[in-house]
PLY file of the C-alpha trace (Angstrom):
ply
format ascii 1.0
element vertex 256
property float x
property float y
property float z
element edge 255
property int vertex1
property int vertex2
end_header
79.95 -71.74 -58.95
83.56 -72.13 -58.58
83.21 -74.69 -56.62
81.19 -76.86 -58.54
84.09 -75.85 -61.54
86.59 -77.29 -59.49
85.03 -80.51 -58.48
84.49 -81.93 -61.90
87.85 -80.75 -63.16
89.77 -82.56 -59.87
88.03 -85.90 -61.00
88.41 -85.31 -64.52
92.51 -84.56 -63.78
92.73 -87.76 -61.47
90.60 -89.79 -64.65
93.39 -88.43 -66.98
96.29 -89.67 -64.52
95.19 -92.81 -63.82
94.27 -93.43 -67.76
97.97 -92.37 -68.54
99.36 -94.99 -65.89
97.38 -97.64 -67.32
98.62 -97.52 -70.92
102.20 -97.25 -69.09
101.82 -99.94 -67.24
99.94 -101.82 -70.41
103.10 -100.38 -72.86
105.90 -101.63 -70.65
103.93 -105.10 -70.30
104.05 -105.57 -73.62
107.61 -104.16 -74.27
109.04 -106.75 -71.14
106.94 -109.49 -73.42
108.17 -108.64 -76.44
112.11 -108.53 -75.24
111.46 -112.03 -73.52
110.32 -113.78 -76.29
113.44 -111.92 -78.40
115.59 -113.89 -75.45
114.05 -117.24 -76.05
114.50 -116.89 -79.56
117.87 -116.05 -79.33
118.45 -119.23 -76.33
116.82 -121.39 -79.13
118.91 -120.20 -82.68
116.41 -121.23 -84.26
116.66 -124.89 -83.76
113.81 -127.41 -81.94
115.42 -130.20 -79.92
112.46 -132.28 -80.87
112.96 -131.78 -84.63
116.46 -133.54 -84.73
115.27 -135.93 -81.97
118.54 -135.90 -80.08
121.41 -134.04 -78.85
125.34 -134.14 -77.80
125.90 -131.40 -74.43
128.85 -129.56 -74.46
131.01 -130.17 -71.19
133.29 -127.67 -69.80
134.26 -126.15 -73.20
134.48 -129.18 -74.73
132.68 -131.70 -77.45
133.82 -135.08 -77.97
131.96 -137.24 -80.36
132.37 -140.62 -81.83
131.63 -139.89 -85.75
129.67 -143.07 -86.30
127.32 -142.54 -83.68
124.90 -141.04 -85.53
122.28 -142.05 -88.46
123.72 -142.61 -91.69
122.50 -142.85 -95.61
123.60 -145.26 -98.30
127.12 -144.44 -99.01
128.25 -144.61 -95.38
129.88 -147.93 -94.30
131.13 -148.80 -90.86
134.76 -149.92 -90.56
136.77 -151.99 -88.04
139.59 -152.90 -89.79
142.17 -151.27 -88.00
143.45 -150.58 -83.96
143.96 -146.77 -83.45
140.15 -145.54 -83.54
138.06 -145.99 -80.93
134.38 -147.09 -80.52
132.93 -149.49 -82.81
135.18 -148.38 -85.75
135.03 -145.39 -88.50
132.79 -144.35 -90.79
134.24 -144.37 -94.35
132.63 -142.57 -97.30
132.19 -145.79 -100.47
129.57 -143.60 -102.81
130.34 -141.46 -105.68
132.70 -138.64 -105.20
130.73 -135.04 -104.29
133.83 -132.91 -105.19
131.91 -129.66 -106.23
128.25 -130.52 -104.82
127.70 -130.32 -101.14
125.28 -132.16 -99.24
125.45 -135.77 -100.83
125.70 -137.93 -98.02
124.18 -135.33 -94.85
124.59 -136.23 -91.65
124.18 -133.92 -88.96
125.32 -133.67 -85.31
123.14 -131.10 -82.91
125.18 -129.74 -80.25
123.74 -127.89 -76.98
126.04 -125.14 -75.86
126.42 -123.55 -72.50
129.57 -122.33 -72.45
129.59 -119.77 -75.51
133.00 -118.44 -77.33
135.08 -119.50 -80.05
135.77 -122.97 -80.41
138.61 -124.90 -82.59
137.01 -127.64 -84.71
139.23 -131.07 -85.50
138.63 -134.54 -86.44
140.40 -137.83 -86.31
140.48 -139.00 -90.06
142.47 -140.83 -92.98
142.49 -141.53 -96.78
141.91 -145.13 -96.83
142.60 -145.84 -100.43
145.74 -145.86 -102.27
149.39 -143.77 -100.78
148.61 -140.69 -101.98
147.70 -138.16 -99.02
146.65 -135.90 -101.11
143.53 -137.52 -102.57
140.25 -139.41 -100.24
141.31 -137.20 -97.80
138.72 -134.79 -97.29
134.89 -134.56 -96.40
132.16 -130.92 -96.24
131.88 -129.26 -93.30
129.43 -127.03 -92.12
127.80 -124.83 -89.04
124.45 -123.35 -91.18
123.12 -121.40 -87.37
126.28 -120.23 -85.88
127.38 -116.80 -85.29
130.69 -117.42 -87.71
132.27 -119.85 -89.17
135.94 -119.33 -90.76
139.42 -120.67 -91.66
142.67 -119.26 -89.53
146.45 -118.65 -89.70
148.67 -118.71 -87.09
149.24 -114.59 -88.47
146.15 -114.28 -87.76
144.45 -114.29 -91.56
141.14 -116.05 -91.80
138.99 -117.13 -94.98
135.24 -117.72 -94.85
133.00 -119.94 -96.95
131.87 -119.70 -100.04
128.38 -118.49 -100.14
128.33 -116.94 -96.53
128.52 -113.45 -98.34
132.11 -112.89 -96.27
135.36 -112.76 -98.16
138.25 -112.98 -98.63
136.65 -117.51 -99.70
139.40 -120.08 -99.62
141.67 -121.74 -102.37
139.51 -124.55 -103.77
136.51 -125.60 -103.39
134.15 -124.24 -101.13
130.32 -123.97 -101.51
126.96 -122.65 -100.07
128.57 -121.97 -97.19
130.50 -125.41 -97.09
134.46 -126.00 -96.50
136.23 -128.80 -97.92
138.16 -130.20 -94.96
141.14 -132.24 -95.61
144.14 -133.36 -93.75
147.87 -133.99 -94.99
150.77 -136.52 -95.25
151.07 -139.75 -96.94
151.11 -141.84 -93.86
147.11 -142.71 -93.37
147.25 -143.36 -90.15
144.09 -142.19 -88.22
145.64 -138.36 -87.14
143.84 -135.18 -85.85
143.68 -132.49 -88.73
141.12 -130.53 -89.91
142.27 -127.95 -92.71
140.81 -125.76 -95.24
142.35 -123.93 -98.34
144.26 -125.23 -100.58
148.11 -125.23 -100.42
147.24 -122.41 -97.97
146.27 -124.39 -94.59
143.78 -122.53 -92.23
143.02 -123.90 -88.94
138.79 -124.30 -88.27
137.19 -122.23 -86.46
133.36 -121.32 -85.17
131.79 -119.01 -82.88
128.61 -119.99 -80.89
127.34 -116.37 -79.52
124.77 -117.29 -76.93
123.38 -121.07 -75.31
121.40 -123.23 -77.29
121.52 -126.08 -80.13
123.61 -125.24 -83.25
124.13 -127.90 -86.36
127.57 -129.66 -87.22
127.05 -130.98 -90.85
129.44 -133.33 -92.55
128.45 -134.18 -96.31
130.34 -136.21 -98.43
133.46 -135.32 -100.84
136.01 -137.76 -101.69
135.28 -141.58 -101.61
137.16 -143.72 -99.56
138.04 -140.62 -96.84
137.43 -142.33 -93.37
136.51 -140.35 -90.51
136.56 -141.64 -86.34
136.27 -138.64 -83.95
134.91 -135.21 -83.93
136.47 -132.41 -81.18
135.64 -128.84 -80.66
137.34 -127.15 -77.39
137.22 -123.35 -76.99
140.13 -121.88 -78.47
141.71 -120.54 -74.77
142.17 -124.90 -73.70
145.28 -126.45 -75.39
144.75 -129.59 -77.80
146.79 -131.59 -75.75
144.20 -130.99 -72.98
140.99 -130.83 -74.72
142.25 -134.15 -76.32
142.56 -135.84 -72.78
139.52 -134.52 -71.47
138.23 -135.84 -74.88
138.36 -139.42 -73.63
135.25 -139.19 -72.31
132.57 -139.07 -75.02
129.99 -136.09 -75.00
126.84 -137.35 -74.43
124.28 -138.29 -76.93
120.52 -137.65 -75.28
117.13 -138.03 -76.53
115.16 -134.92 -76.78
111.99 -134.90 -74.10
0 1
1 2
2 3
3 4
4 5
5 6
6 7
7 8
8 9
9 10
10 11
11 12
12 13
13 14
14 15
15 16
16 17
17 18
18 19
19 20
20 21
21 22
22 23
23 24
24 25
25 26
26 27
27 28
28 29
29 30
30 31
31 32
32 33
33 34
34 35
35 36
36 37
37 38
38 39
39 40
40 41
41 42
42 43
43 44
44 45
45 46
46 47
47 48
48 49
49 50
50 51
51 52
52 53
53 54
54 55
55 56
56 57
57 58
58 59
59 60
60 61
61 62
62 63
63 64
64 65
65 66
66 67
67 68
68 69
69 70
70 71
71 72
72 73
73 74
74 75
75 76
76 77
77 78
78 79
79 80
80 81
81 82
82 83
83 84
84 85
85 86
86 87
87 88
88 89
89 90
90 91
91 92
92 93
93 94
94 95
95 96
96 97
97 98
98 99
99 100
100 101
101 102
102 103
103 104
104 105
105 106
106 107
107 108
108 109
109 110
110 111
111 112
112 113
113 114
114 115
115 116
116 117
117 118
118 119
119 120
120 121
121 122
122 123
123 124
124 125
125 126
126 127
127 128
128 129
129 130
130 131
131 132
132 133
133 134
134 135
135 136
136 137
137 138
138 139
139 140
140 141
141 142
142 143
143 144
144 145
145 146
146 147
147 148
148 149
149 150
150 151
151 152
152 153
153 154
154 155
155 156
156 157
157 158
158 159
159 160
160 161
161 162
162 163
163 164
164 165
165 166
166 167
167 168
168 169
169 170
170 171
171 172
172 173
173 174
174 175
175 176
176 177
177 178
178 179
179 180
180 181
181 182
182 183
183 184
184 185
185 186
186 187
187 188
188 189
189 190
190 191
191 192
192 193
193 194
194 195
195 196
196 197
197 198
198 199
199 200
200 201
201 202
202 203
203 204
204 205
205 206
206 207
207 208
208 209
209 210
210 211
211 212
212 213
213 214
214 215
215 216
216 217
217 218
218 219
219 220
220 221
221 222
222 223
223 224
224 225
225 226
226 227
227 228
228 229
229 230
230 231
231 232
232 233
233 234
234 235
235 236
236 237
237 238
238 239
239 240
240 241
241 242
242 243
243 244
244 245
245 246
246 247
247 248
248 249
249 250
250 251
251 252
252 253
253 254
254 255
């Protein structure tokens, strides 16, 4: 009799085991699923290649972009009527001033990052009306899927946008999580600054945390505010260098 006990019970004990590896095995399957298809979300931020039909790669830290080479609304008109821009001219802003409303005007730029960090954002702009530097000298900017997106000093104080639910929010206007961008001086020649805060300049700065495609918006603010070039170069390269690497253009692809 014991030995017919202990036959039934061995089986029943190796049933039991090899039940008990199975939902292991099925558990960890699932959990190694799961954490993959966190990862691709993450790669992605959110962002199909396909929905904004093309894309400019980031090279070596670096993003150079010619400003009118992109798709434009009414508002936007092409200019060649001056020497220092490059490409087929500038883009100049000619429809109604959006000084409090961003998003009049959107045109966005998708950029594909590799090399992840903190990257310094300029552009190569003017006011091309009038000899006042302080007015058509400024345009929205905006990165809605990065990891941060903020205004710095040189002592190391930084403001964030209005509407990003960070603080301390700039002097002036600033919106839905939108800087006003402006640069400085009364001589209009085409220069590269990119400010934000009024009488309080903060240098630009955004952080893309891991590899995929991330959204540069420019929307419209003051009319008559010309705009050539866009640059963003990690903040560890020097200007002077990212702006001669900058000579040669990011490229614009189509998505597959």
């Amino acid at each position: 009799m014991r030995t017919l006990c202990f036959f039934p019970l061995f089986i029943l004990c190796l049933l039991l085991a090899c039940s008990t590896e199975d939902v292991d095995l099925e558990e960890k399957l699932i959990e190694d699923n799961i954490e993959q298809e966190d990862e691709e979300a993450v790669d992605e931020q959110g962002v199909d290649c396909s929905d904004v039909g093309f894309i400019f790669e980031e090279s070596n830290g670096i993003i150079s972009i010619e400003f009118e080479n992109n798709n434009f609304s009414e508002g936007w008109e092409l200019k060649n009527d001056v020497t220092n821009v490059s490409g087929q001219g500038y883009m100049q802003w000619e429809g109604s001033p959006s000084l409090g409303n961003p998003g009049n005007g959107l045109v966005t730029f998708p950029l594909k990052i590799t090399d992840t960090g903190t990257y310094k954002f300029i552009w190569k702009n003017s006011f091309r009306k009038g000899s006042n530097g302080t007015e058509h000298n400024d345009s929205w900017l905006r990165f809605p899927n990065a990891k941060d997106f903020f205004g710095k000093k040189n002592d190391g104080s930084v403001v964030y946008p209005s509407g990003s639910g960070k603080s301390p929010n700039p002097h002036g206007a600033s919106k839905d999580g939108w800087f006003k961008i402006y640069r400085s001086g009364n001589n209009n020649d085409f220069s590269w600054q990119a400010r934000t805060s009024d009488n309080d300049a903060h240098d630009i700065y955004v952080i893309f945390e891991t590899p995929g495609v991330y959204l540069l918006e420019v929307s419209a603010r003051s009319d008559f505010h010309g705009i050539d070039r866009l640059l963003l170069y990690k903040e560890n390269i020097s200007q002077e260098d990212a702006l001669n690497a900058a000579e040669t253009f990011s490229t614009k692809k189509d998505c597959d």
